[in-house]
PDB file of N, H, CA, C and O in Angstrom:
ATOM      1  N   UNK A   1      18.615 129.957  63.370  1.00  0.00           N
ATOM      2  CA  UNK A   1      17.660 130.985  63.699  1.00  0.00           C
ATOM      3  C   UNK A   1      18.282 132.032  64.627  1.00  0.00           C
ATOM      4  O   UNK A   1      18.337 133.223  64.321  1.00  0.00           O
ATOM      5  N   UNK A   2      18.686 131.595  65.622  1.00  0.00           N
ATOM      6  H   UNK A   2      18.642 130.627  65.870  1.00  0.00           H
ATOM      7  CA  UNK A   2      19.862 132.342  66.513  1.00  0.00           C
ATOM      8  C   UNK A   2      20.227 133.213  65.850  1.00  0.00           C
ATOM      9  O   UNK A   2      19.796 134.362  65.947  1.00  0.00           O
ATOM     10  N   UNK A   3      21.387 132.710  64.772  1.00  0.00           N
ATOM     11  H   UNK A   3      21.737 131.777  64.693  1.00  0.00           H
ATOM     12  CA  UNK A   3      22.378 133.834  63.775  1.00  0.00           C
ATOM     13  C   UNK A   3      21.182 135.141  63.547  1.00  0.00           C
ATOM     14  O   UNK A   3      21.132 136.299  63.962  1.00  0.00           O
ATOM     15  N   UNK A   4      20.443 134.455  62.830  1.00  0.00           N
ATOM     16  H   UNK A   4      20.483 133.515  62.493  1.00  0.00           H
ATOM     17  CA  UNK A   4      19.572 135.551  61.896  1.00  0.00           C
ATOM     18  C   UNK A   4      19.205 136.626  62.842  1.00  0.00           C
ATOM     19  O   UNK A   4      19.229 137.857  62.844  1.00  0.00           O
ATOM     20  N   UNK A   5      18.824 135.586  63.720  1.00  0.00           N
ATOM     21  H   UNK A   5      18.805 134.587  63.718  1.00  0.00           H
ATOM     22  CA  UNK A   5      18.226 136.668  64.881  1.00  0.00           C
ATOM     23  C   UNK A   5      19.303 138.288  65.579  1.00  0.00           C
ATOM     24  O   UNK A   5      19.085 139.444  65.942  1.00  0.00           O
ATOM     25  N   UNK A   6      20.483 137.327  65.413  1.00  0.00           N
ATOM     26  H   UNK A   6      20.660 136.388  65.118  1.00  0.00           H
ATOM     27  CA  UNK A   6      21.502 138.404  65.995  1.00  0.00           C
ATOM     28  C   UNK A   6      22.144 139.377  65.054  1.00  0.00           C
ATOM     29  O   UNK A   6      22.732 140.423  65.328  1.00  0.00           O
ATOM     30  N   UNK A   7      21.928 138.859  63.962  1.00  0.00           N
ATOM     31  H   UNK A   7      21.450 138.009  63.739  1.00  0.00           H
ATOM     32  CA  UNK A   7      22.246 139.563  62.347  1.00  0.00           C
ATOM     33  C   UNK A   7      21.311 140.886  62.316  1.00  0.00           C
ATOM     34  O   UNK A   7      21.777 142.020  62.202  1.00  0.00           O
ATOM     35  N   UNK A   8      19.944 140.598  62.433  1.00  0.00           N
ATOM     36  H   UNK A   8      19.564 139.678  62.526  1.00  0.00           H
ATOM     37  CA  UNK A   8      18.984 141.660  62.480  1.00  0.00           C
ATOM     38  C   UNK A   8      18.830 142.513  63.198  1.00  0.00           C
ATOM     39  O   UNK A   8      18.208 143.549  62.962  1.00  0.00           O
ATOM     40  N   UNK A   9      19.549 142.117  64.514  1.00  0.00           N
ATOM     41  H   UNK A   9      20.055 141.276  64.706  1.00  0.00           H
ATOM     42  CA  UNK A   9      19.524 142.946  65.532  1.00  0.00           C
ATOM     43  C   UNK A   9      20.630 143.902  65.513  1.00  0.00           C
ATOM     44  O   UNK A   9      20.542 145.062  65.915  1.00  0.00           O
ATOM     45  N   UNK A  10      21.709 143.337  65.009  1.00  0.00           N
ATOM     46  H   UNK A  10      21.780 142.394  64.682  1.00  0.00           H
ATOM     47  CA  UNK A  10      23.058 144.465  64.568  1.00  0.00           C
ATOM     48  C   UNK A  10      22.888 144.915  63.729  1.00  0.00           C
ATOM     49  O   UNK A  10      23.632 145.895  63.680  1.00  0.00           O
ATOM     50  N   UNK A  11      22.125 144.823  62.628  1.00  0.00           N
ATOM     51  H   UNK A  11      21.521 144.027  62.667  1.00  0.00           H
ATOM     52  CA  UNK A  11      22.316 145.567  61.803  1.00  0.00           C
ATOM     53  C   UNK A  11      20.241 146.400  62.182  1.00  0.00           C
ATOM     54  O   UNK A  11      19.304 146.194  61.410  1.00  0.00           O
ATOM     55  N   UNK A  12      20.152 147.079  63.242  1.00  0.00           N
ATOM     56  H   UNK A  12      20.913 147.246  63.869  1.00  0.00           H
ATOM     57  CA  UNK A  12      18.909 147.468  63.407  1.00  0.00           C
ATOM     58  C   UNK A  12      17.794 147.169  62.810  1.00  0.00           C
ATOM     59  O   UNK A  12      17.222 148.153  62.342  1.00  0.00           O
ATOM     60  N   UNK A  13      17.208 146.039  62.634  1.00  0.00           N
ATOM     61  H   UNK A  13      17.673 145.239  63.013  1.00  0.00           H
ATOM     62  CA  UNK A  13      16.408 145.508  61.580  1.00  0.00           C
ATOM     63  C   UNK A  13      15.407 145.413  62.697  1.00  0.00           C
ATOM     64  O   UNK A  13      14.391 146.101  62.796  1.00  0.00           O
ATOM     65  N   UNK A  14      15.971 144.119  63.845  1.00  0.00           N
ATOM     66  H   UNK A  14      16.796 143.561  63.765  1.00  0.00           H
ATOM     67  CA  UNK A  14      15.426 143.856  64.785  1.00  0.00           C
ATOM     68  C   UNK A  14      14.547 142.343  64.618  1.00  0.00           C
ATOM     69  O   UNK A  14      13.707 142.018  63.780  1.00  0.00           O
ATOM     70  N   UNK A  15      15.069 141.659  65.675  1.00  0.00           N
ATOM     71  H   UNK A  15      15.751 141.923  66.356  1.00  0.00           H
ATOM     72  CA  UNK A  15      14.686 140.065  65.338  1.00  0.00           C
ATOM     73  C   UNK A  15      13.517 139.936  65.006  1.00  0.00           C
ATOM     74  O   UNK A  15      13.291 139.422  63.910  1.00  0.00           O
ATOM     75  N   UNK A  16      12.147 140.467  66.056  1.00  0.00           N
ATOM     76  H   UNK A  16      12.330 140.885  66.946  1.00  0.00           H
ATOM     77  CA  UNK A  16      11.126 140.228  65.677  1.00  0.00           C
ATOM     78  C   UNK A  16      10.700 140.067  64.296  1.00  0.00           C
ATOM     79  O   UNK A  16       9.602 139.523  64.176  1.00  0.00           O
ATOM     80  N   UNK A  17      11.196 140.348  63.400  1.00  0.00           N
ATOM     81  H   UNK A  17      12.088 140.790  63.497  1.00  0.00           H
ATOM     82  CA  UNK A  17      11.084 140.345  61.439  1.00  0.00           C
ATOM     83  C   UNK A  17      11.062 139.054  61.668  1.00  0.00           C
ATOM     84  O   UNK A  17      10.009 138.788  61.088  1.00  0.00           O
ATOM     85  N   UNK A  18      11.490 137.923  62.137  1.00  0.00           N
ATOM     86  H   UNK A  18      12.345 138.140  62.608  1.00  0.00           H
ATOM     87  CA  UNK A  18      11.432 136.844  61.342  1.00  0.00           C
ATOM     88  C   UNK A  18      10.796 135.903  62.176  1.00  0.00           C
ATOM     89  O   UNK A  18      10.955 136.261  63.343  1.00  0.00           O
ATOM     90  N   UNK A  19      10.238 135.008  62.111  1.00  0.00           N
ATOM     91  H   UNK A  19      10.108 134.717  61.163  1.00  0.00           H
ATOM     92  CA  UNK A  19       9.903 133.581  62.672  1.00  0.00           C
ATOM     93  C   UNK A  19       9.750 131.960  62.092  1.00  0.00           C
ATOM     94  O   UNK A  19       9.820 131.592  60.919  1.00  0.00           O
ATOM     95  N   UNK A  20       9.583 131.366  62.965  1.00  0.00           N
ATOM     96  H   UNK A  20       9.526 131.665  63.918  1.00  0.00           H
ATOM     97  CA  UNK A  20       9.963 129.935  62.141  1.00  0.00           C
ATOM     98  C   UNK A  20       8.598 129.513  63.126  1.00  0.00           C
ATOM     99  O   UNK A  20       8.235 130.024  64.185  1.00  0.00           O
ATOM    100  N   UNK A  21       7.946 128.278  62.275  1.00  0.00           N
ATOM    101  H   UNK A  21       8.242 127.862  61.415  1.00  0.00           H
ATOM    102  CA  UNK A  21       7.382 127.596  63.004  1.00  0.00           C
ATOM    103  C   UNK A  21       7.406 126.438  62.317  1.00  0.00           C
ATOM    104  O   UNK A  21       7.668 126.424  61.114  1.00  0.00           O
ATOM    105  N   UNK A  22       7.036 124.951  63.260  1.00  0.00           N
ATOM    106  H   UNK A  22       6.823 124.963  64.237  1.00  0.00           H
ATOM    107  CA  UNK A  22       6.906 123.784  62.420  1.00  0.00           C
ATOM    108  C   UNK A  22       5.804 123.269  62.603  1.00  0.00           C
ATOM    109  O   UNK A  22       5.272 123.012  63.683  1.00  0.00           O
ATOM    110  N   UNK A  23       5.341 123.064  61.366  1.00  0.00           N
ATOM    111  H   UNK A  23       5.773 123.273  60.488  1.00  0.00           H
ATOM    112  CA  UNK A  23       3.689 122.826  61.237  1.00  0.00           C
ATOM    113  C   UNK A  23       3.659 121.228  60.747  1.00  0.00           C
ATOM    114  O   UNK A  23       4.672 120.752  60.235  1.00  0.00           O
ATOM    115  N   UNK A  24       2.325 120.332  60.944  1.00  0.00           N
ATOM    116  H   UNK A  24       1.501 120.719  61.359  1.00  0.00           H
ATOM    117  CA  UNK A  24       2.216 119.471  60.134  1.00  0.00           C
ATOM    118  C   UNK A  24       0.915 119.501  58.975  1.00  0.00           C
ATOM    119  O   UNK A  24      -0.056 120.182  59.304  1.00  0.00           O
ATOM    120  N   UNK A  25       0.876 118.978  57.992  1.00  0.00           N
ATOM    121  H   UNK A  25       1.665 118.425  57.725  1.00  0.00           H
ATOM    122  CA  UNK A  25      -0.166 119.433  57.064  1.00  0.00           C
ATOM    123  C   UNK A  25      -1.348 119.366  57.812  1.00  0.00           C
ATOM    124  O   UNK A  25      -2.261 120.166  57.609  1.00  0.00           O
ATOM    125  N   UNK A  26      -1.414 118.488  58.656  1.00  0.00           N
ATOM    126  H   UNK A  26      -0.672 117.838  58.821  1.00  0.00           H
ATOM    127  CA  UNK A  26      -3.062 118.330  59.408  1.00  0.00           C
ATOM    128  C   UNK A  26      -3.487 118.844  61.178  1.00  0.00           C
ATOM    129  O   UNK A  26      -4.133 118.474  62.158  1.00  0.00           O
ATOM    130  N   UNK A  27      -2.375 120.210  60.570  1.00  0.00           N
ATOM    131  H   UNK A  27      -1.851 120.510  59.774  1.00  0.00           H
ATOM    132  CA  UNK A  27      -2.651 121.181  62.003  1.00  0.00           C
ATOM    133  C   UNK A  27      -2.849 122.302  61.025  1.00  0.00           C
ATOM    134  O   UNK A  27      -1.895 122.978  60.641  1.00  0.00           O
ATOM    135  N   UNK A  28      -4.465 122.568  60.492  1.00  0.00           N
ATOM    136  H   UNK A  28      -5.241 122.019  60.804  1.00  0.00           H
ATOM    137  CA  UNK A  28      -4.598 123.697  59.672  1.00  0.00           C
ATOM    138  C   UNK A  28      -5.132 124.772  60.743  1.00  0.00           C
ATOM    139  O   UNK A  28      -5.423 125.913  60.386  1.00  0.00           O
ATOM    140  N   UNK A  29      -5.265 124.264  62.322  1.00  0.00           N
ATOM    141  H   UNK A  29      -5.029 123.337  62.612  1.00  0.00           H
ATOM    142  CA  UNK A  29      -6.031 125.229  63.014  1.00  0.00           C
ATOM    143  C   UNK A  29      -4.310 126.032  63.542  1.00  0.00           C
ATOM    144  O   UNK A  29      -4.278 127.263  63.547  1.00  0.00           O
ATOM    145  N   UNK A  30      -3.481 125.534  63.801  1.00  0.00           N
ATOM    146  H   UNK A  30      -3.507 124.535  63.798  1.00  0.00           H
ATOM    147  CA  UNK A  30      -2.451 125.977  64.205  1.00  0.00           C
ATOM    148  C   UNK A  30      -1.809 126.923  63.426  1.00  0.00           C
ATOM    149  O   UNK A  30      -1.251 127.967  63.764  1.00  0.00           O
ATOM    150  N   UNK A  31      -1.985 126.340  62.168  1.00  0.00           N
ATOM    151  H   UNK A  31      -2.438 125.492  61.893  1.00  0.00           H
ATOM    152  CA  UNK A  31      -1.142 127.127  60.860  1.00  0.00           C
ATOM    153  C   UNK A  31      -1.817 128.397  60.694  1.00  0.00           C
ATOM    154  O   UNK A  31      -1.168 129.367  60.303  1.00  0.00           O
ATOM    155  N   UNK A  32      -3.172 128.501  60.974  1.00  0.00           N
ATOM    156  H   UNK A  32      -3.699 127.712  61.291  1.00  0.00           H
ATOM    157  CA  UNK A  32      -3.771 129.854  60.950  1.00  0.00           C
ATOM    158  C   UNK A  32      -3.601 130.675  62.031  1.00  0.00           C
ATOM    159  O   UNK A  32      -3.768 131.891  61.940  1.00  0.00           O
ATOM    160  N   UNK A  33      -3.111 129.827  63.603  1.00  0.00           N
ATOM    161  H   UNK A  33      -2.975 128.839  63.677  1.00  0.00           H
ATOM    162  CA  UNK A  33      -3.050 130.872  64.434  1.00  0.00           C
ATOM    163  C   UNK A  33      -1.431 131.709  64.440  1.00  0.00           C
ATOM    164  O   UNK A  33      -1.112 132.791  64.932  1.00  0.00           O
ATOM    165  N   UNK A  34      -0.462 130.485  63.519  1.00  0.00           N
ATOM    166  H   UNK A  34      -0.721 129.606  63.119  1.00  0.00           H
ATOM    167  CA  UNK A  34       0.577 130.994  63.211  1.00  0.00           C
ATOM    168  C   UNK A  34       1.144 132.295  62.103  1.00  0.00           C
ATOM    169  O   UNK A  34       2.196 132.929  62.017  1.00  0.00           O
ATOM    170  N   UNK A  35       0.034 132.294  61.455  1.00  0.00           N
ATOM    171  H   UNK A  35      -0.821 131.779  61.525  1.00  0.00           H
ATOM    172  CA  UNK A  35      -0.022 133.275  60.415  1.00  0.00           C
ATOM    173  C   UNK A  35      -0.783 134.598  61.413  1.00  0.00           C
ATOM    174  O   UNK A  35      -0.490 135.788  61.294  1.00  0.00           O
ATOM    175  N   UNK A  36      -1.479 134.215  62.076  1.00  0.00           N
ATOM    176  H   UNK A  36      -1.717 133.248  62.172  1.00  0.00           H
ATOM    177  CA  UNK A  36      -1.909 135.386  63.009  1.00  0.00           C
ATOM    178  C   UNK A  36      -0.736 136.357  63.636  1.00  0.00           C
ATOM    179  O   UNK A  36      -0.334 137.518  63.559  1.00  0.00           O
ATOM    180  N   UNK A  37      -0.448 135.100  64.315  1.00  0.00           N
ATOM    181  H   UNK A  37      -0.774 134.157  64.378  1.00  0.00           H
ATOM    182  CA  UNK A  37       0.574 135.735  65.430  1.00  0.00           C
ATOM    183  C   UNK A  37       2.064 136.583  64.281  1.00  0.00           C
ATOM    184  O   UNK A  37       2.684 137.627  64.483  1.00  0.00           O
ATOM    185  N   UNK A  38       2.173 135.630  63.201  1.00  0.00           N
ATOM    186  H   UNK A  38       1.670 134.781  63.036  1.00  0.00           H
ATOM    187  CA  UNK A  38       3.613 136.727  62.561  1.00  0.00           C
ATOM    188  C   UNK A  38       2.956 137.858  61.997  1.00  0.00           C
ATOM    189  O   UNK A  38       3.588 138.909  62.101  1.00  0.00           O
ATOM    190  N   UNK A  39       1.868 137.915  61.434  1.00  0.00           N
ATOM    191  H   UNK A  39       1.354 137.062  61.348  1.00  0.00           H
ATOM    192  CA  UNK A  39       1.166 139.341  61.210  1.00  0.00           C
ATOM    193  C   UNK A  39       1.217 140.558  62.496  1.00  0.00           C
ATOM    194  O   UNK A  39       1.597 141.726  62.428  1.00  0.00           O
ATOM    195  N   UNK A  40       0.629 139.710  63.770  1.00  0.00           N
ATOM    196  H   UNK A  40       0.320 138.761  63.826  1.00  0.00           H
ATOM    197  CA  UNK A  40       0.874 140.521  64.320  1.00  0.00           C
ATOM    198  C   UNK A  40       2.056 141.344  65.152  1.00  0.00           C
ATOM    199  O   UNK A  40       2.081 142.446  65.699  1.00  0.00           O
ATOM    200  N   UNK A  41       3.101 140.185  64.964  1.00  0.00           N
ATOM    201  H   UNK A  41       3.080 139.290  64.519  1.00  0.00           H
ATOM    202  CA  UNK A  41       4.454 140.693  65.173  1.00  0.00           C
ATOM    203  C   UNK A  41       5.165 141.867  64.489  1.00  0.00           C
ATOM    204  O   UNK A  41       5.760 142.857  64.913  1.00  0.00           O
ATOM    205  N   UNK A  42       4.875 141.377  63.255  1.00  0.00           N
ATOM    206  H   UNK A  42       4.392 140.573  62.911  1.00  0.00           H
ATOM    207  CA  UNK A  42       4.873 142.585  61.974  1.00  0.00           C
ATOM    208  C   UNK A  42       4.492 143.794  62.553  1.00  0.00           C
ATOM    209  O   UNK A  42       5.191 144.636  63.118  1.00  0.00           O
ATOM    210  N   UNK A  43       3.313 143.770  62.344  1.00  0.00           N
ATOM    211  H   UNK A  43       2.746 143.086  61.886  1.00  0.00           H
ATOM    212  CA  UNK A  43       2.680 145.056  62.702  1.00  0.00           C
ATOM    213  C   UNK A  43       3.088 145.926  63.751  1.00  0.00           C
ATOM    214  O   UNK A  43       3.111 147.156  63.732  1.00  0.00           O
ATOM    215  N   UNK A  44       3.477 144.981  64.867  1.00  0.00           N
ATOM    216  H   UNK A  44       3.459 143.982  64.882  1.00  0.00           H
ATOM    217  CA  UNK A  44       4.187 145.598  66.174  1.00  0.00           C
ATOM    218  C   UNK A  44       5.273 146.095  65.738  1.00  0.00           C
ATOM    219  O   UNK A  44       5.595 147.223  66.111  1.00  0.00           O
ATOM    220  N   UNK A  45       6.133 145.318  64.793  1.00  0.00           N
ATOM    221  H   UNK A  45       5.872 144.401  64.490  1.00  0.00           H
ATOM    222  CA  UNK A  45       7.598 146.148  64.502  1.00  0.00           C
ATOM    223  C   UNK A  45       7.848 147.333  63.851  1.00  0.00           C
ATOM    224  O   UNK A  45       8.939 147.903  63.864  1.00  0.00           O
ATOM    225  N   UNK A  46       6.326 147.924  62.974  1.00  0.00           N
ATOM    226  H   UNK A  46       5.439 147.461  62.963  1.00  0.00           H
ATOM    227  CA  UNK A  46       5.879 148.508  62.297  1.00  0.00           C
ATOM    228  C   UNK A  46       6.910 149.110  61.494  1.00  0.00           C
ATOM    229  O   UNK A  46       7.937 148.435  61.565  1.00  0.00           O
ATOM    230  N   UNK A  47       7.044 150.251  60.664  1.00  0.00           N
ATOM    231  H   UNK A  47       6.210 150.799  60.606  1.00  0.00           H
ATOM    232  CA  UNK A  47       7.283 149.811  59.403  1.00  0.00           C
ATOM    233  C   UNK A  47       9.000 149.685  58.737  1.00  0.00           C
ATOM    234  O   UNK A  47       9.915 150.459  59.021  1.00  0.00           O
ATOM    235  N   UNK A  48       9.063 148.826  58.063  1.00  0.00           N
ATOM    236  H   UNK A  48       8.320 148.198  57.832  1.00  0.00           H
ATOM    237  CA  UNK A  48      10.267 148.083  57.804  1.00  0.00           C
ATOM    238  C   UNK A  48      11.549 149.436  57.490  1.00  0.00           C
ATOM    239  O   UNK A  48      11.433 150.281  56.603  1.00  0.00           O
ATOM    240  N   UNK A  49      12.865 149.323  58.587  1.00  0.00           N
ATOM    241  H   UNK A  49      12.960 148.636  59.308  1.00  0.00           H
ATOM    242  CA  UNK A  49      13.916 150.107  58.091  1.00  0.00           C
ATOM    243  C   UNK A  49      14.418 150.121  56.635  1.00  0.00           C
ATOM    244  O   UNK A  49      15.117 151.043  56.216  1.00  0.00           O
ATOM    245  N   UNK A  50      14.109 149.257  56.007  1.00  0.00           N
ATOM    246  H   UNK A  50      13.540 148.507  56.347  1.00  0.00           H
ATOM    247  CA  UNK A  50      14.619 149.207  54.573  1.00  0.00           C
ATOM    248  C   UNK A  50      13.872 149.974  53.618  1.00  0.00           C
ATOM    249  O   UNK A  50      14.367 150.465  52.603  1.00  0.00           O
ATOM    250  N   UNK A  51      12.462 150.081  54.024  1.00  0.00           N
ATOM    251  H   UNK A  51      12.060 149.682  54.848  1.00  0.00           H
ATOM    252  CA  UNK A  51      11.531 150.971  53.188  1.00  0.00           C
ATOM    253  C   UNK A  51      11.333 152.297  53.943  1.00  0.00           C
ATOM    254  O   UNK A  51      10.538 153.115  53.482  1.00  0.00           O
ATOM    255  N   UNK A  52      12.104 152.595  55.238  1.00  0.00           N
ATOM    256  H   UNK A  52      12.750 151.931  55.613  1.00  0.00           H
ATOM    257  CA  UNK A  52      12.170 154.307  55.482  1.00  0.00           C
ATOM    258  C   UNK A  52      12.962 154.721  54.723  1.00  0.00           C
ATOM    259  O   UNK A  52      12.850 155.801  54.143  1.00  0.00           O
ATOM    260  N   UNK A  53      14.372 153.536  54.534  1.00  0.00           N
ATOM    261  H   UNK A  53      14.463 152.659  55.005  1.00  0.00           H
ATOM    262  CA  UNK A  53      15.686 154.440  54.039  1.00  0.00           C
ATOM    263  C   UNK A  53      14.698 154.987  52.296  1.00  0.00           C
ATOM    264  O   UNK A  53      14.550 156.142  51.896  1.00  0.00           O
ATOM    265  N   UNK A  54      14.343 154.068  51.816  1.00  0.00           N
ATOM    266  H   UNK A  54      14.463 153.130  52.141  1.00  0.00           H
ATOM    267  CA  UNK A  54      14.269 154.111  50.612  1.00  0.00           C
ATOM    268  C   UNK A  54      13.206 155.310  49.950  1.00  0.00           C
ATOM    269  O   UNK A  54      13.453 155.919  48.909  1.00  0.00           O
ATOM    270  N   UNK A  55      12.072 155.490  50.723  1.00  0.00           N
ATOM    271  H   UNK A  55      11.871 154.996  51.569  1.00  0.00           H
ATOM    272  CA  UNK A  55      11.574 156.363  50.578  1.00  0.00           C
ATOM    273  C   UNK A  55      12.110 157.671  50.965  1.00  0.00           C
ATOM    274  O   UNK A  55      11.648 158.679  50.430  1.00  0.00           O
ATOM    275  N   UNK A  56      13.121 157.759  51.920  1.00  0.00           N
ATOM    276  H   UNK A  56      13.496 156.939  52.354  1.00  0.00           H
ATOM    277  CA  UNK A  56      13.694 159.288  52.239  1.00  0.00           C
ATOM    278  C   UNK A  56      14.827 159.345  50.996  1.00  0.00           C
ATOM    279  O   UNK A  56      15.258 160.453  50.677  1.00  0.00           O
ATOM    280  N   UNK A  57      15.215 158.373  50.429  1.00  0.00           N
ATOM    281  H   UNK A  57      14.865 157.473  50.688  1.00  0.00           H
ATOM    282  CA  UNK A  57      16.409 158.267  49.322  1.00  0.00           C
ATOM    283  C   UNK A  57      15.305 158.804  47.402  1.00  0.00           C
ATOM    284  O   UNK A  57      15.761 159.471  46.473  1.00  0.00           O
ATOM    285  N   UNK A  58      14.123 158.271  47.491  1.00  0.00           N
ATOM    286  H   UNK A  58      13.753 157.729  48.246  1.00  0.00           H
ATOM    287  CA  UNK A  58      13.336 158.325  46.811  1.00  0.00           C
ATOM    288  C   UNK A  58      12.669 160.314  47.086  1.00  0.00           C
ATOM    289  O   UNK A  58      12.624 161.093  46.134  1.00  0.00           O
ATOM    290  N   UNK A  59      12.347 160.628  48.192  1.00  0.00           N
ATOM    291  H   UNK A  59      12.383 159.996  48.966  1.00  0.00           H
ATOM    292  CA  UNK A  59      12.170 162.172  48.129  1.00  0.00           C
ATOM    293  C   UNK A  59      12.723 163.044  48.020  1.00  0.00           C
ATOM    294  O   UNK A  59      12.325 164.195  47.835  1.00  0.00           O
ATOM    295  N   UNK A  60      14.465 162.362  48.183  1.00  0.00           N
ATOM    296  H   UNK A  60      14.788 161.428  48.333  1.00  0.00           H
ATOM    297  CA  UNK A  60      15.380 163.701  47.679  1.00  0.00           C
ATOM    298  C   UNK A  60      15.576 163.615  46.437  1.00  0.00           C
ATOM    299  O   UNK A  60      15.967 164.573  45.770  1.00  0.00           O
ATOM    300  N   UNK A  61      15.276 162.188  45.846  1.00  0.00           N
ATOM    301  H   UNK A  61      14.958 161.409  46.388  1.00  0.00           H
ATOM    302  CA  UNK A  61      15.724 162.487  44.520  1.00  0.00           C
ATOM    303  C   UNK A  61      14.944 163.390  43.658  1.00  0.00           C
ATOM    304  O   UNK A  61      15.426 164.209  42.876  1.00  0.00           O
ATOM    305  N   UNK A  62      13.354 163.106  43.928  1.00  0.00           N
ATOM    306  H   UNK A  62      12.962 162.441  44.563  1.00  0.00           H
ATOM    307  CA  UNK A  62      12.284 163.523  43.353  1.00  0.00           C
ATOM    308  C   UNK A  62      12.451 165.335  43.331  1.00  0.00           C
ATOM    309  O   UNK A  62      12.415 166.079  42.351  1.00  0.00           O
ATOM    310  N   UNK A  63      12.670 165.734  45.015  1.00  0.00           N
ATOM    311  H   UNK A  63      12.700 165.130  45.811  1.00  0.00           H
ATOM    312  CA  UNK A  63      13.012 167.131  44.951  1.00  0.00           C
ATOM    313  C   UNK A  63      14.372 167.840  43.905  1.00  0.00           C
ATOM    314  O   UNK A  63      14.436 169.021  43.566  1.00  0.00           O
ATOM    315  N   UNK A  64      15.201 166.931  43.606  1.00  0.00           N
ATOM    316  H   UNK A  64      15.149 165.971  43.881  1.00  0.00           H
ATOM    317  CA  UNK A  64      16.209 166.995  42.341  1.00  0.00           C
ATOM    318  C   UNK A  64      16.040 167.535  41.264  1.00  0.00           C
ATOM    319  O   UNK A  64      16.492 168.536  40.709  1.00  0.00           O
ATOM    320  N   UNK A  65      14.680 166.041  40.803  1.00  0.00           N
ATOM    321  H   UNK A  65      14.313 165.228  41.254  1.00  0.00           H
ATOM    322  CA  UNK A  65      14.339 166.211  39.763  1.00  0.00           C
ATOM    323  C   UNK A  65      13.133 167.489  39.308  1.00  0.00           C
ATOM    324  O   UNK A  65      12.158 167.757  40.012  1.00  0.00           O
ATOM    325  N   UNK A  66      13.498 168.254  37.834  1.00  0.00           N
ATOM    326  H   UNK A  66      14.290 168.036  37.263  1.00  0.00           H
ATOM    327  CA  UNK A  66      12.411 169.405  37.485  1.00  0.00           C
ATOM    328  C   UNK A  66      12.237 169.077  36.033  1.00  0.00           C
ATOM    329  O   UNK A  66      13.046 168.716  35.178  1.00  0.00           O
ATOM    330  N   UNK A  67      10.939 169.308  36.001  1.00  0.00           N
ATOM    331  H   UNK A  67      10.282 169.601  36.695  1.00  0.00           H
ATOM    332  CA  UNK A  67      10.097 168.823  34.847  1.00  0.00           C
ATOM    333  C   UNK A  67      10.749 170.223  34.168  1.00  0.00           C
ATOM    334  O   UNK A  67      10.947 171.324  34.682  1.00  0.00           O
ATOM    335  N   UNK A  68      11.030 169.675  32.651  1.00  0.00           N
ATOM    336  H   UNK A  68      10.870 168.780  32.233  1.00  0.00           H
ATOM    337  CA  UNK A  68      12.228 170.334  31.848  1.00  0.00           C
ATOM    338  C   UNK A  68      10.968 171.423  31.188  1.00  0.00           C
ATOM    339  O   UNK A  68      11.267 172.472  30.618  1.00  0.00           O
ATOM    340  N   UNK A  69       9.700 171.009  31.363  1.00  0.00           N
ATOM    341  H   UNK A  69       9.457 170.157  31.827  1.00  0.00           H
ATOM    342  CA  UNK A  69       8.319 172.478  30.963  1.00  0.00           C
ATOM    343  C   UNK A  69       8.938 173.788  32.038  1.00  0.00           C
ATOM    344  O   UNK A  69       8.999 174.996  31.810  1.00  0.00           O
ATOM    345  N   UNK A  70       9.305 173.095  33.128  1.00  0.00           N
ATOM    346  H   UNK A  70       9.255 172.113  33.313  1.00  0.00           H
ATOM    347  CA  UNK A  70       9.168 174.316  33.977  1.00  0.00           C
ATOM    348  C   UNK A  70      10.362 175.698  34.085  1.00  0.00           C
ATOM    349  O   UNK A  70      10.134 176.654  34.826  1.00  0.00           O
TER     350      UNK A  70
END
């Protein structure tokens, strides 16, 4: 977990993206507060570097492209 953690952080991702927890099947009250809490980690990290690049890679292309009517 360490690694990953330091992986994400060099490469600006940023650790918070990931978490681990260990659950047992008959901690369903835990498992829900665990799904809480990585949602809300998420949200704090708000929105993922991999989908800025891609959408700014996605609007230049679009500005590229011209509808062959025009």
């Amino acid at each position: 977990m360490d690694l990953a953690n330091r992986i994400l952080d060099r490469r600006g991702f940023g650790s918070q993206r990931i978490n681990q927890y260990w659950l047992s099947g008959a901690e369903s009250e835990k498992l829900v507060k665990s799904i809480e809490d990585a949602v809300e980690k998420v949200q704090r990290a708000g929105p993922s570097p991999i989908n800025l690049i891609e959408n700014k890679t996605k609007s230049k292309v679009k500005k590229g492209i011209t509808n062959p009517i025009e």
